[in-house]
N, C-alpha and C positions, 0 to 999 in steps of 0.2 A: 338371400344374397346380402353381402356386407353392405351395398351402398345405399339397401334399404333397411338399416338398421344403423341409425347413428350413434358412435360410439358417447357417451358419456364417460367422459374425462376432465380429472380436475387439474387443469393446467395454473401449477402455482408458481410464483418467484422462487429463487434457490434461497434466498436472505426471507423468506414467510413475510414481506411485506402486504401481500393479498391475501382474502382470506380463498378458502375452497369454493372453487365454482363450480357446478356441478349443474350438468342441465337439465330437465326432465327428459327421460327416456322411456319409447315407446316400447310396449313387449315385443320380444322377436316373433316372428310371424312363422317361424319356424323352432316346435321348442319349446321349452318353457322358461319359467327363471324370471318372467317381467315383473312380478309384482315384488321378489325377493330383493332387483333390481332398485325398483320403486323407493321400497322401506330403505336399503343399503344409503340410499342419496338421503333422504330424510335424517337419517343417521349421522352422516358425515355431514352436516350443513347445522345437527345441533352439534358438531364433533364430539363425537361417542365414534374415534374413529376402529376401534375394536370393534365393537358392537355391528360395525357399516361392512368391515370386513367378513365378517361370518355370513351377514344377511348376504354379499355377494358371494361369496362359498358355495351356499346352498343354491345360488343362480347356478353358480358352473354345474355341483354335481345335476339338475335337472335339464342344463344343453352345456356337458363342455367342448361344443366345437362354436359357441358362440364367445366371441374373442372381447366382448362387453363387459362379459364378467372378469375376465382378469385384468383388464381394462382400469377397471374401477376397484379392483381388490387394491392394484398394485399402489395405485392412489392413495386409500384409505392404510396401505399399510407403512406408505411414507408418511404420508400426513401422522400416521402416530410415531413414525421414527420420530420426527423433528419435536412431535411434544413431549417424548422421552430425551430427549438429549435437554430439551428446554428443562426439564426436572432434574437433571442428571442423573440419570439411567441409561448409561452409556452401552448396557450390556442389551438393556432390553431395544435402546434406537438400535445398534449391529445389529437385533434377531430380526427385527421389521424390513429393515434395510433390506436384509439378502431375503426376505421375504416378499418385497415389492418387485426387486430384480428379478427375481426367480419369473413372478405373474408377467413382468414387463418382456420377459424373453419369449415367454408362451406367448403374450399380445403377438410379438413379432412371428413366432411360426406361426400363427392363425391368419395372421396379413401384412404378409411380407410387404405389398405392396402403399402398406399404410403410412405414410410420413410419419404420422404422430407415436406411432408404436416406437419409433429409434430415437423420437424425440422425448418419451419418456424414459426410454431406458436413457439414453443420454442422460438428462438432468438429473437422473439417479444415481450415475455412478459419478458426477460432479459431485453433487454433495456427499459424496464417500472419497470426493478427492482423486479421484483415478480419471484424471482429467486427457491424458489420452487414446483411453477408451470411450471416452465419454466422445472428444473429437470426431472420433471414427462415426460412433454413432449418429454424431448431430448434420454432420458432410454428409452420410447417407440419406437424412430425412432431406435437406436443401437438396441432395438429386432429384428426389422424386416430388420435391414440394419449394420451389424453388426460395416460393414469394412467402414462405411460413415464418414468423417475425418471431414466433415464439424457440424455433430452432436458432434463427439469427440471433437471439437473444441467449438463449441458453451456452452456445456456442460461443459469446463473449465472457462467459461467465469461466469456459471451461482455458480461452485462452489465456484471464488474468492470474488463472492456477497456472499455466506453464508461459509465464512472467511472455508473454509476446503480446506486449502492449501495443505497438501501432494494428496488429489486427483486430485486438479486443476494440482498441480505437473506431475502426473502420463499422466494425458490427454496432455499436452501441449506436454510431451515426448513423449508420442505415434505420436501428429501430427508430429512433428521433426522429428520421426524415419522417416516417409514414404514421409513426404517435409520437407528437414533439410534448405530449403531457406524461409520458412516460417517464415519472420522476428516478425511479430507480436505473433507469439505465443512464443518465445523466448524472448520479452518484458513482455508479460504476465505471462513466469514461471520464469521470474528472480524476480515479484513483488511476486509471490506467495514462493520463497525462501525467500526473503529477511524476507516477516512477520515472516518464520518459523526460522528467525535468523541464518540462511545459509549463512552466509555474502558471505562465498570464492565463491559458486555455482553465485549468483545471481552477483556476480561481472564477473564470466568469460560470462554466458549471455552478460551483457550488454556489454564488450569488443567486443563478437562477433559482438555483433550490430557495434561497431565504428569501427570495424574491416569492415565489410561493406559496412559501410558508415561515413567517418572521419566527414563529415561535419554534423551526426545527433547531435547536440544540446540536444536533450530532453532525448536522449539513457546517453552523457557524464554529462549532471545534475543529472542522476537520479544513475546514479554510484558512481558521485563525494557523495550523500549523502548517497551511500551505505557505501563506504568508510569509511566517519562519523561515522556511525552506529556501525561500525568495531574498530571504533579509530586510524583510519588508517591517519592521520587529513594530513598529508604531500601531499597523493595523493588525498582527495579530496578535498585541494587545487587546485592542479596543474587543476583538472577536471574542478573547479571553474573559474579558470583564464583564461579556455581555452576559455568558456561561455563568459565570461565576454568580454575580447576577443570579440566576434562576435557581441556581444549584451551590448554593455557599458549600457543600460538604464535598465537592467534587474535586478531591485534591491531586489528579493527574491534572485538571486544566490550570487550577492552580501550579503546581509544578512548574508544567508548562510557559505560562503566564513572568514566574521569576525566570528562568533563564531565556526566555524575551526580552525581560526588562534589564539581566546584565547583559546580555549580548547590547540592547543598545544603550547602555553607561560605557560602554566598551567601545565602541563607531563614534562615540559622540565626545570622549575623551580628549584631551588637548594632548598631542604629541609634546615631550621635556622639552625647550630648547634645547640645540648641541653649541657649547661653550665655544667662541669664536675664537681661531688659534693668533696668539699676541703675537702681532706683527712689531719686528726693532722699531724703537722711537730713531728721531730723529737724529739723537745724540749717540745711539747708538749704531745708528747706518755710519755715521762719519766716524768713530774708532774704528768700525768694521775695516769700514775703506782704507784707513791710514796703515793696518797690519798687510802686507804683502811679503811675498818669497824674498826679497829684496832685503827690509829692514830684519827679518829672521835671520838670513845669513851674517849679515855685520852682526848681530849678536852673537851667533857664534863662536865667529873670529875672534871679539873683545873675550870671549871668557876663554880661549885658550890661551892667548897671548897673555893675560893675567895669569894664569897656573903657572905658565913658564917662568916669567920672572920670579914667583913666589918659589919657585923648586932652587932655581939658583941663589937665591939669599939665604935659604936652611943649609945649601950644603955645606958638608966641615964640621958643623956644631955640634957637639957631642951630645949624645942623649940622656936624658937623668938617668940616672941608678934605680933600678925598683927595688922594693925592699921585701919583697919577698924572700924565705928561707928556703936555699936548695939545699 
């Protein structure tokens, strides 16, 4: 019977932060395949995860209605996706991949009623990116398992691929609440704050991280530009420096770092004075005053009454002669 036969399964981070757990497993009491079992886990724990996957191969073909052996194939054939893509053998992680999938879906017809079966195919087709699929799957295992942290978790992983941050939010919290040493998922919901413009939340995250670990690097980069984000440009400096600091060749933090440092020459700039507009002196408020409709009119009047007299004293007088030839 399945409940008498515990599944060994290597439940990993989708980012490979842990390494393979792998538990020892007892042979099926019905069947064969225990010792193939046995050597497969030996295998995958020195990862020789090829090697792990054959040894569970040869479990199935000796009981394939024991659902342990795909169990642990599909494991050992993700676990060598991720260290093909880490080498860049992106043809050989895809062969693995739909190779894991493939054992992860048998897991699931052998025991439907297994949480952890839809929780592996879940976190499989996450790191393939097909995140709602992966959804569908990881909501079916929290049916049947409600309190499964590792579905909860996987499950945030799959909503920061379809950018729904206040849930990925909610899950990352939940894992915290019940493993608040859970470092990765407190990397994970300070990125899912930060999209949501959460500056302050996603900055005390990432603290916590360097609070745990002063020497993480990738926790104080990714603060220093929350920082930025904030316009906080002073400390994520300092975050900057501290990097740089460790990693003098590191020229994204450097990058970085200068347009922090113009952004605040920039904040910190003194605004030109605006030139004050010249108010009349005093000498010349009083001409102002003195010009009105008034004195304009008599002016008028004088320069007509001069043209008139000047018209009447030319009249009569004969005009020169030009000398021009007509």
């Amino acid at each position: 019977m399945l409940n008498k036969q515990p599944l060994t399964v290597a439940i990993v981070s989708v980012l490979c932060c842990a390494a393979v757990q792998v538990d020892g497993a007892k042979p099926a009491k019905s069947g064969g395949g225990g010792n193939h079992i046995q050597r497969g886990i030996q295998l995958a724990q020195e990862k020789h995860y090829d090697a792990a996957a054959d040894e569970f191969g040869k479990a199935i073909q000796q009981n394939p209605k024991d659902p342990r052996g795909y169990a642990n194939r599909g494991t050992a054939y993700r676990q060598g996706a991720r260290t093909a893509m880490a080498a860049g053998d992106s043809e050989g992680a895809s062969t693995r991949y739909q190779a894991a999938l493939a054992d992860f879906a048998k897991y699931i017809e052998l025991a439907p009623k297994d949480a952890s079966a839809y929780t592996e195919h879940g976190q499989t087709l996450s790191e393939l990116r097909q995140y709602d699929a992966a959804l569908a799957d990881l909501n079916k295992a929290l049916e049947l398992k409600p309190d499964d942290l590792n579905a909860v978790k996987f499950r945030g992983f799959a909503e920061i691929g379809l950018n729904q941050w206040d849930k990925a939010v909610a899950d990352f919290s939940a894992v915290i609440q019940k493993k608040p040493d859970d470092l990765q998922s407190y990397d994970r919901r300070a990125l899912a704050y930060r999209s949501m413009k959460n500056y302050d939340a996603a900055i005390a995250d990432y603290t916590f991280l360097i609070t745990k670990n002063p020497n993480d690097m990738e926790a104080t980069t990714k603060r220093g530009y929350t920082y930025s984000l904030a316009q906080q440009y002073e400390n994520a400096i300092a975050d900057y420096q501290a990097v740089i600091k460790v990693n003098p060749q590191d020229n994204d933090t450097f990058q970085r770092m200068q347009y922090a440092q113009s952004m605040l020459a920039a904040k910190n700039a003194s605004p030109s004075p605006t030139p004050p507009i010249a108010s009349p002196t005093p000498e010349e408020k009083r001409l102002m005053d003195k010009i009105n409709p008034l004195y304009i009119g008599i002016g008028v009047v004088a320069l007509l009454i001069i043209a008139v007299i000047v018209r009447l004293l030319t009249r009569g007088k004969a005009e020169p002669s030009s000398h021009r030839i007509r």
